[in-house]
C-alpha positions in Angstrom: -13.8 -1.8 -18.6 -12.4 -0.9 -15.1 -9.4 -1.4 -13.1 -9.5 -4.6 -10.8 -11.9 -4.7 -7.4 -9.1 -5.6 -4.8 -9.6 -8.6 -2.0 -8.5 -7.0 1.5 -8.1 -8.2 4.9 -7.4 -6.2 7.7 -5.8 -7.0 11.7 -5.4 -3.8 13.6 -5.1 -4.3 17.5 -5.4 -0.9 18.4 -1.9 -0.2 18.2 -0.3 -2.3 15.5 -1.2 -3.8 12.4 -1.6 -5.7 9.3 -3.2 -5.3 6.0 -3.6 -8.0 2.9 -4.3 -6.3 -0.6 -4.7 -8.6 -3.7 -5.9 -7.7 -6.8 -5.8 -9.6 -10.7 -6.1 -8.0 -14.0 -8.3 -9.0 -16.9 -8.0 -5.6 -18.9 -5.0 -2.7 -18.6 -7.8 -0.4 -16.4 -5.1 1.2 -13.4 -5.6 1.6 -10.1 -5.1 4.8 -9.1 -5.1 5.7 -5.3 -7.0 2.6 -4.1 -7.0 2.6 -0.8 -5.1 -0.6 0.7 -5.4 1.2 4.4 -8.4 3.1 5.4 -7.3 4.8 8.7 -10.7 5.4 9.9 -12.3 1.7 9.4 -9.4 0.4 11.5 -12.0 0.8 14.4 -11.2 2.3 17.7 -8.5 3.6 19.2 -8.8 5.0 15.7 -5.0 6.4 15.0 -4.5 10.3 13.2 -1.5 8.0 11.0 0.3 5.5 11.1 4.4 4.0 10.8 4.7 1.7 7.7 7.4 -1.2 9.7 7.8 -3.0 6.5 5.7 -4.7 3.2 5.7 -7.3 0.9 4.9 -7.8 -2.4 4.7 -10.4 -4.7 3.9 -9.0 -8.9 3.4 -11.2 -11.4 3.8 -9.3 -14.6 5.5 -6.2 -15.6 3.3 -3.8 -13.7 4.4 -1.3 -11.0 2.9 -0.7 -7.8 3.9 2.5 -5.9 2.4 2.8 -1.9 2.1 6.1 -0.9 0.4 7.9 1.9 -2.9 10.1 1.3 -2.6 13.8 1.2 -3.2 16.6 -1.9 0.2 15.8 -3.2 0.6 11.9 -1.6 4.0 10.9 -0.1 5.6 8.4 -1.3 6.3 5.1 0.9 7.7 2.6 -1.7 7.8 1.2 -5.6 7.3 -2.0 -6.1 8.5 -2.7 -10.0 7.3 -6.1 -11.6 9.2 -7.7 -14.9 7.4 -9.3 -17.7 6.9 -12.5 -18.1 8.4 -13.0 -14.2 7.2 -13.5 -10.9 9.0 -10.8 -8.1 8.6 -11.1 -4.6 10.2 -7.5 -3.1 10.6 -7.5 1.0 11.1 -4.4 2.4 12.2 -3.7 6.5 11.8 0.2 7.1 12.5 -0.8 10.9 16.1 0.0 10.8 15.6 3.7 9.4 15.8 6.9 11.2 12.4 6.9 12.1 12.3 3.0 12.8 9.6 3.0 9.4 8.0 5.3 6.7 6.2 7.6 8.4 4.5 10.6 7.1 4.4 14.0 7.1 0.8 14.8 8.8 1.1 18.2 8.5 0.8 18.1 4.9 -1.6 19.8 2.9 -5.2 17.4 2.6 -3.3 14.8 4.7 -5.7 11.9 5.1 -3.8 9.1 6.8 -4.4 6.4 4.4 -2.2 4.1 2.8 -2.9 4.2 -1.6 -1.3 2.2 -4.0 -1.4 3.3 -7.6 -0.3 1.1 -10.9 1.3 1.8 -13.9 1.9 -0.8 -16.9 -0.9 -3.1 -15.3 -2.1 -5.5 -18.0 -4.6 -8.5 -18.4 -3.4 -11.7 -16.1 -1.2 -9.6 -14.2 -1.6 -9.9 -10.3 -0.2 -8.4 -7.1 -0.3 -9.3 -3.8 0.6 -6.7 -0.6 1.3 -7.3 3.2 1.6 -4.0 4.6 2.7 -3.9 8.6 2.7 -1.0 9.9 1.7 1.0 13.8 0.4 3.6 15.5 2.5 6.5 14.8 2.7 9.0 18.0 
């Protein structure tokens, strides 16, 4: 058994982008920290980090998806919490915060860059989908 191969898609236009993560269950296998943004295959000007602008998520199932950006302890950007036997779709605008989106702290020990996402409670038939939107962070 084994936790769910995801389907990506990736736009990145040297300065902003986008990222679609989709993955379905057919056993209660977890992801943990799949990468749903891989900071060094967004090709050049490859960025050090980025700014997370916003995501969206649709769950179907009770399982709960938690982005977070890579480093030895990884920072958390958002949880995304599913409900059984429902479908949730959870927008999120980090725009209007003080730092105009989730950004991270890249002075963190074994800071990477990337953009994880780790499951809890996944089970067979669940499913989530991901639109992250994010930018070069300077």
């Amino acid at each position: 058994m084994a936790a769910p191969t995801p389907v990506t898609y990736t736009e990145w236009n040297g300065t902003r982008g986008m990222t679609y993560w989709r993955a379905e269950w057919t056993t209660s296998d977890q992801i943990t920290d799949g990468v749903v943004v891989d900071i060094s295959g967004l090709g050049a000007p490859v960025p050090n980090s980025v700014r997370v602008l916003g995501a969206k998520c649709s769950i179907n199932g009770d399982v709960e998806a938690m982005l977070e950006f890579d480093a030895t302890t990884d920072q958390l950007i958002y949880v995304f919490e599913g409900q059984t036997d429902a479908s949730l779709v959870d927008v999120v605008d980090f725009r209007e915060g003080p730092n105009g989106g989730r950004s991270p702290n890249p002075g963190a020990a074994g800071f990477v860059g990337d953009i994880l996402i780790t499951t809890v409670n996944a089970a067979s038939g669940d499913e989530i989908t991901v639109l992250v939107f994010y930018e070069r962070k300077t």
